[in-house]
C-alpha positions in Angstrom: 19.2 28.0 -8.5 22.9 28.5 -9.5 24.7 25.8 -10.9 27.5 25.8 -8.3 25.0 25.2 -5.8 23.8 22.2 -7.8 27.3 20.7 -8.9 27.5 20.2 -5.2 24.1 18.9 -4.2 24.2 16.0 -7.0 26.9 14.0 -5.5 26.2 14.6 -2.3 22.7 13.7 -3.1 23.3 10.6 -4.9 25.9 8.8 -2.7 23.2 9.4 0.0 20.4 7.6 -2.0 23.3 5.0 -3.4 24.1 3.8 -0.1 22.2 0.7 1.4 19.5 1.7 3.5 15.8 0.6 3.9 14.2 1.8 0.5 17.6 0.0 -1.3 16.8 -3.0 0.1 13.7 -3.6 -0.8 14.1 -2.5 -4.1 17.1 -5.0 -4.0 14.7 -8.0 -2.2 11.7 -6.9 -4.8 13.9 -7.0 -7.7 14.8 -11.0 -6.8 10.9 -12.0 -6.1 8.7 -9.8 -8.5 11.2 -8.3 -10.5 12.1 -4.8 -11.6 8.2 -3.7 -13.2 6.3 -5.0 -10.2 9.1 -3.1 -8.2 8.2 0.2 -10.2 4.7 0.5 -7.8 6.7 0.4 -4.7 9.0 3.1 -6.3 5.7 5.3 -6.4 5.2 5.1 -2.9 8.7 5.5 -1.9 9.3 8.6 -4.0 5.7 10.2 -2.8 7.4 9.3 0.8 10.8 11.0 -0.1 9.9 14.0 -1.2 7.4 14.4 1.7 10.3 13.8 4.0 11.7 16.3 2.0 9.3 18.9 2.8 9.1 18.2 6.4 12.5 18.5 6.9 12.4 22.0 5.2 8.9 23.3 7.0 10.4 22.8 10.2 11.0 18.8 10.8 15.2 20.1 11.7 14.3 23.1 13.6 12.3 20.1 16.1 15.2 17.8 16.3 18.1 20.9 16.5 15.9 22.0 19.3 15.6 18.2 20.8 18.9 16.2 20.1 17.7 13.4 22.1 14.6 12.3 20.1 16.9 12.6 17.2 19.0 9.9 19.1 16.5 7.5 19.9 15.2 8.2 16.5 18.6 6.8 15.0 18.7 3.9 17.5 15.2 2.9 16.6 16.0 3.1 12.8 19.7 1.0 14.1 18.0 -1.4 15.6 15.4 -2.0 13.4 17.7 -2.8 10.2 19.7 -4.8 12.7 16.7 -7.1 13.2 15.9 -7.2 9.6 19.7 -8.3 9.5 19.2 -11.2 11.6 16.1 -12.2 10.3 18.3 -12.7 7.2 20.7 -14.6 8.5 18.1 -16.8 9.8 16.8 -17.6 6.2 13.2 -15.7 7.3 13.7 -12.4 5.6 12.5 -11.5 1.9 15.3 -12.5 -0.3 14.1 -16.1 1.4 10.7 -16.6 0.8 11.3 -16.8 -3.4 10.0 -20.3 -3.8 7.3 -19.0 -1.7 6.0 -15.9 -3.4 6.4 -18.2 -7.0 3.6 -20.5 -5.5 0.8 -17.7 -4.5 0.0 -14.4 -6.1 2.2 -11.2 -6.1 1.6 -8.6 -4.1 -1.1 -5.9 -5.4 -0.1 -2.8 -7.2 -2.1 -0.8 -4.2 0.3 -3.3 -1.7 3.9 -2.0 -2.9 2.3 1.5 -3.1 2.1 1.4 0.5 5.1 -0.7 1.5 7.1 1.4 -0.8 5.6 4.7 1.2 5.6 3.8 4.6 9.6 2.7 4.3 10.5 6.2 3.1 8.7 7.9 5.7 10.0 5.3 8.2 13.6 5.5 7.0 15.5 7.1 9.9 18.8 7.5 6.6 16.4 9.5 4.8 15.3 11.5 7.8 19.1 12.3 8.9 20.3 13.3 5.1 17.8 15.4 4.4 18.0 17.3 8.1 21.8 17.8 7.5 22.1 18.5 4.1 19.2 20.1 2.8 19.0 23.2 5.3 22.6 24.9 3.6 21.5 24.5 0.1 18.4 26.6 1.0 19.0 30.4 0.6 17.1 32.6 3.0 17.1 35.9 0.8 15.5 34.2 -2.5 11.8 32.5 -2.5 11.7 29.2 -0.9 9.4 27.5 -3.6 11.4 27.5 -6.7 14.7 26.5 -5.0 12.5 23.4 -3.0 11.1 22.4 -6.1 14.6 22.0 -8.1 16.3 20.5 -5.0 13.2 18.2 -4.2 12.9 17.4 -8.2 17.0 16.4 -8.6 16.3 13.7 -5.1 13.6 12.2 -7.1 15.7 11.7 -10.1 18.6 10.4 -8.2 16.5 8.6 -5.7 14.8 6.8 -9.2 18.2 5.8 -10.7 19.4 4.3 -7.1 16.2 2.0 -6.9 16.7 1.3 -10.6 20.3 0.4 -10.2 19.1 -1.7 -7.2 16.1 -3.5 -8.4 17.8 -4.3 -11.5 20.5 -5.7 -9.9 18.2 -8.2 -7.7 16.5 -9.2 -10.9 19.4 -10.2 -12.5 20.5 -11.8 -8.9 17.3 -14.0 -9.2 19.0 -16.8 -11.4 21.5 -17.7 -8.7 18.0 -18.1 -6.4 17.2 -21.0 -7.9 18.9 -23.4 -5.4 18.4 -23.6 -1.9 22.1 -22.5 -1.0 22.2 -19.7 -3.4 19.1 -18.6 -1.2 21.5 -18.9 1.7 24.2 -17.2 0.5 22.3 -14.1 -0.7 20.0 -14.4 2.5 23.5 -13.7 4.3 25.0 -11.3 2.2 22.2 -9.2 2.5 22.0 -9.5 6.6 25.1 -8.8 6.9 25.1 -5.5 5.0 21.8 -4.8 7.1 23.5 -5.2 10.4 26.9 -3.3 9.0 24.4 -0.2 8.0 22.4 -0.4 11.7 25.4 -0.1 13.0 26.5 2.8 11.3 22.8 4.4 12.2 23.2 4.1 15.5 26.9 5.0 15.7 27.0 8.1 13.7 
């Protein structure tokens, strides 16, 4: 793959995985109750999800919703909606970021658990679906084989899509000092619904 090609799919790429969306917030909301190495099993599952997504997309995922808009639209407002009620469920102090003092009192969740929550948001994620359906098609060049140019497009997402959930989950750990009063719990209980909300909105507007 030339390197003009990829001096223009890196930022592209990582602004896309940079921006909060589903898999940034709960790397963000795992970083604060288990912390960033309990958060690297989720990672596994979210990464296996993204490039799978990926590959969809590629195989034929954008030729489906090209050729039907509409379930691309009700796709988006599903995905709107759904951060939207994760929003309010913020706002109302029973989201993740809330339940701290909870999760320090029982067991964390299983390696196998985060595996699986971490998967199922990627392949859930209606951001991921929409980045990869607009952006990854024109990097593709019909003349040349398919395989090697997947694999060092697919390979520079993971590495981006890595650093983002680091840079995320980090941040949440070191955000888990100011959780140890009730109104810090609040405060970052809001903070993170309302940037929920602000990115359903954008889902479903865009």
């Amino acid at each position: 793959m030339e390197l003009s090609v990829l001096a223009l799919f890196v930022p592209a790429s990582f602004f896309a995985s940079v921006t909060p969306g589903l898999c940034m917030m709960l790397a963000l909301s795992l970083g604060i109750t288990v912390g960033v190495r309990h958060t690297l099993w989720m990672m596994v599952g979210e990464l296996v999800g993204v490039a799978l997504v990926a590959l969809a997309t590629v195989l034929g995922a954008a030729v489906v919703m090209v050729q039907y808009p509409t379930v691309f639209q009700l796709f988006k407002y599903c995905g709107g909606a759904y951060l939207a009620w994760m929003g309010m469920q913020m706002w109302r102090s029973r989201g993740q970021l809330a339940s701290l003092d909870a999760a320090q009192g029982r067991a964390r969740p299983s390696a196998k658990a985060l595996i699986v929550q971490g998967f199922i948001t990627a392949v859930a994620n209606p951001k991921g679906w929409a980045f990869f359906i607009a952006l990854l098609p024109p990097f593709i060049n019909q003349s040349k084989p398919l395989a090697p140019q997947l694999s060092v497009l697919i390979a520079t997402i993971l590495l981006l899509e890595t650093l983002c959930l680091l840079i995320y989950a980090g941040g949440g750990q070191a955000l888990s000092r100011l959780l140890e009063r009730a109104e810090n719990v609040r405060l970052i209980n809001r903070i993170s619904g309302t940037l929920l909300l602000l990115v359903g909105a954008w889902l479903a507007l865009s």
